[in-house]
N, C-alpha and C positions, 0 to 999 in steps of 0.2 A: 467454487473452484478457487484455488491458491495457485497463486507462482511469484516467487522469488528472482532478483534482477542484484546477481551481488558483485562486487566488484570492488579493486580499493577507489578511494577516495581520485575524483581526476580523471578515473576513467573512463565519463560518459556514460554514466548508468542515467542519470538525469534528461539526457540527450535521447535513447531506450526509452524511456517512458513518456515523454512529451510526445512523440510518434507514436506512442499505443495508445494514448490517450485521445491524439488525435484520430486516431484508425475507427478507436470506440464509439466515438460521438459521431465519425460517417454512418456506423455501421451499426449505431443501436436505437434500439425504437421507445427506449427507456429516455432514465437519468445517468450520466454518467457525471462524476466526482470526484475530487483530487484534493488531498490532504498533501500540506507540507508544512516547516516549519518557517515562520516567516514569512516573505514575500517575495520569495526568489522567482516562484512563478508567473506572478500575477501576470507579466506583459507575455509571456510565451503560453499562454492558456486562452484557447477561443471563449470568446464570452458569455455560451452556453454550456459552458462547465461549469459544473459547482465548486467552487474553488472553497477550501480552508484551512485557514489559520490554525493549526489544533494548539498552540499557545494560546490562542484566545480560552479555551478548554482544560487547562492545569493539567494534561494529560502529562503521568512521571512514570506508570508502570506497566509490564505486559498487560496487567489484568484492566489499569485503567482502559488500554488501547483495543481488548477485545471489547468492554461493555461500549466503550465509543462506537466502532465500527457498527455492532448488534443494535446500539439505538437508530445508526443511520438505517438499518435494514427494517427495522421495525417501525421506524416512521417512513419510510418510502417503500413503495411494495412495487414500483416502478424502476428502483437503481439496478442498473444494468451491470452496473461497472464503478470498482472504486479502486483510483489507485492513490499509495501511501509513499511519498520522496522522504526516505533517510527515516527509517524505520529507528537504527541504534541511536543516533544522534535526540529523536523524541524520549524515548523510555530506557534508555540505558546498556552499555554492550556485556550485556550477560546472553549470551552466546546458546547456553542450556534451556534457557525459557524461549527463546526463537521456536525451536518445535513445539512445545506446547501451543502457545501462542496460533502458532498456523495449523495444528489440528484443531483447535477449538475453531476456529472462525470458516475451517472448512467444513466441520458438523453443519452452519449454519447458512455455506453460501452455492445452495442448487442452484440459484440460477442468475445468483449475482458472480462476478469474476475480482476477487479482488488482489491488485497486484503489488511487491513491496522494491523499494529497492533499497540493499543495504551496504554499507562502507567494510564488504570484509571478502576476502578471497574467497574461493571455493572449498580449499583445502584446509584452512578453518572452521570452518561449517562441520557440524556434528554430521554424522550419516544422516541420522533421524531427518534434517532438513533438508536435503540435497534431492528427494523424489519433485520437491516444492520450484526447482531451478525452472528457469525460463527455456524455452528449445529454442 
């Protein structure tokens, strides 16, 4: 499962997913994981989350960011939940590869949930991506 968390810049999408993330970790019998750029997280993430740097990882393009995610699913058969803070800001604001992007990584997440949040309105957003919105 995919879903999308988009918003502009400022508006507490970061806020949104530190609360889901926390929800996750009550509520999951797995791993749950949290990709951001930098270390904006670090002091607002309980200490049983896998937190990462995907800088430390030269992640620059959609396709970098699916074989990323796929290697976490592939070496963890336990991740419950993975969510990604500031999706365009890591791999770039090309807006048309978003859908790709989030149907490949939905082919491959039965029973992982992985969640994105990105710096753009809704009304931006191609149709293609908009099924992917958070409720």
């Amino acid at each position: 499962m995919v879903k999308l968390i988009p918003g502009k810049r400022g508006s507490g999408k970061t806020k949104l997913l530190i609360e889901a993330i926390h929800e996750a970790e009550k509520q999951s019998k797995g791993n749950v994981v949290a990709i951001q750029r930098g270390s904006s997280l670090n002091h607002e993430i309980y200490h049983r989350i896998r937190l990462i740097n995907i800088e430390d990882y030269k992640i620059k393009s959609y396709d970098d960011m699916y074989g990323f995610v796929a290697g976490l699913l592939a070496s963890d058969y336990d991740c419950t939940d993975i969510f990604v803070d500031g999706l365009l800001r890591i791999v770039g604001r090309d807006l048309d590869q978003i859908a790709k992007l989030l149907d490949r990584i939905g082919e491959i997440t039965e029973y992982t949930c992985v969640t994105f949040t990105i710096s753009a309105e809704i009304d931006e957003l191609p149709d293609t991506v908009k099924k992917y919105l958070e409720n």
